[in-house]
N, C-alpha and C positions, 0 to 999 in steps of 0.2 A: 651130700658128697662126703668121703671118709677126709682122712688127713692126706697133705699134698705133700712133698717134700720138695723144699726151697735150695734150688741151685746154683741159684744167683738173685742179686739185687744190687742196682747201681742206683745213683741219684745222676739226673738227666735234665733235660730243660738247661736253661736259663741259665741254673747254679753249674753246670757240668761246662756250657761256654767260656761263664764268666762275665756276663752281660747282665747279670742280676743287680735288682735296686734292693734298695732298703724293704721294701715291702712287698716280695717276689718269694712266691709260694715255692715250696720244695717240691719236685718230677721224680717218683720213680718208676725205673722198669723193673722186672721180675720174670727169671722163668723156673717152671716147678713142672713137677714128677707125679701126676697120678697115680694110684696104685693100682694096678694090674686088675680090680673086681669093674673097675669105675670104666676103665678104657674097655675094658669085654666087655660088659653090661653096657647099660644106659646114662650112667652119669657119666659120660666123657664131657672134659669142658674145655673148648681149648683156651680159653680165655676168661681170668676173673677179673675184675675188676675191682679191686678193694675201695677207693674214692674216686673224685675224679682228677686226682694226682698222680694214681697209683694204680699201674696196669701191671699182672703176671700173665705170661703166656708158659701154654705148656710147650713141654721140650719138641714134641712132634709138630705144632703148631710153627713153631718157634724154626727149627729147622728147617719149616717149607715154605716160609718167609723170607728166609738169608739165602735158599735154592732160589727164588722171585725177585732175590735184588732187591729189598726193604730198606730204604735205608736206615731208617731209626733202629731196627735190628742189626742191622749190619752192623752201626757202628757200636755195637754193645758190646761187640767182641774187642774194641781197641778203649774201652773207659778206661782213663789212669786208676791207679790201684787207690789212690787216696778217694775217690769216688762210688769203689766197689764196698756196698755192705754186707753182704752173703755172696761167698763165693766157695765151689765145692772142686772136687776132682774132675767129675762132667764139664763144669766149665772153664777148670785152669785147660785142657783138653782141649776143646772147641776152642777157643781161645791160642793155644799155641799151633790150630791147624789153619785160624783165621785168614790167610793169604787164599789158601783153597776156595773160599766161598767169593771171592775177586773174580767174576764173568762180566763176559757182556753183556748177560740179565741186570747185573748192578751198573753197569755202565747206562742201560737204558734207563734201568729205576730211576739212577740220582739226573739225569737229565732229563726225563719226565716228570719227575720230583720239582727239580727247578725252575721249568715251565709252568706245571700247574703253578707252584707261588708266586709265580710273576702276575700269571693271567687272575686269580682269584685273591688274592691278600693285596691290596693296595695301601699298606699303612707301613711302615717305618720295620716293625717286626715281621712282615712277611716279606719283604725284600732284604733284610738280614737272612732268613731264612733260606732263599733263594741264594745270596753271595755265599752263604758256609756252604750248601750243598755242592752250590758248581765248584768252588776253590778243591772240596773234600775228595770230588770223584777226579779231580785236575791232579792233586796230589795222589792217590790213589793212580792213578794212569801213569805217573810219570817217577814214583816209589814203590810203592808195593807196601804205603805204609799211609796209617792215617794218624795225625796228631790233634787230639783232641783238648 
């Protein structure tokens, strides 16, 4: 695969809550630009995975994720600014259209979101999980804004 161009990258998880311990590994996201031979051709990828930390998604990918009500994408668009590492124009963009991508596709996401972790994480952090998602898409429904 040639070179990608980086659009963004935020730090996510734990640290991006504020729920993190002393010995609480670092989460990021990432989305990037393939170049135009890679997407025509055969190398398209919509997704690399640098560790298992560190996820980028491409911008195409990445857009029909937030059209599906994602919510871990979704809320990449509302990271405080002190959490964003790479940030470009494509994103400051996406980002101040962010209300736009607010459906009922994400209304069902974060409340099937929040049921999956109920029904399948039975430990202390997947019902954390669970209370941020329902509270997120609660605010989100009754703001037009998410505070992360």
């Amino acid at each position: 695969m040639t070179t990608t161009k980086l659009v963004f990258k935020a730090i996510v998880g734990s640290r991006l809550y504020g729920v993190n311990i002393k010995d609480s590994d670092l989460d990021y996201i990432g989305m990037y630009i393939q170049p135009n031979s890679d997407i025509l051709g055969t190398k398209y990828k919509e997704q690399i995975n640098i560790n298992k930390d560190e996820t980028h998604i491409e911008i195409r990918r990445f857009l029909e994720l937030l059209a599906k009500g994602s919510p871990r994408h979704f809320e990449s668009l509302w990271v405080p600014e002190e959490c964003i590492l790479v940030k470009s124009k494509i994103y400051d963009f996406l980002r101040s259209q962010r209300q736009l991508f607010w459906t009922k596709q994400c209304y069902k996401a974060f409340t099937g979101m929040t049921f999956s972790n109920i029904r399948e994480d039975r430990d202390t952090k997947g019902w954390y999980h669970a209370a941020r998602t329902c509270l997120f898409g609660e605010e989100l429904l009754k703001s037009n804004n998410l505070t992360l």
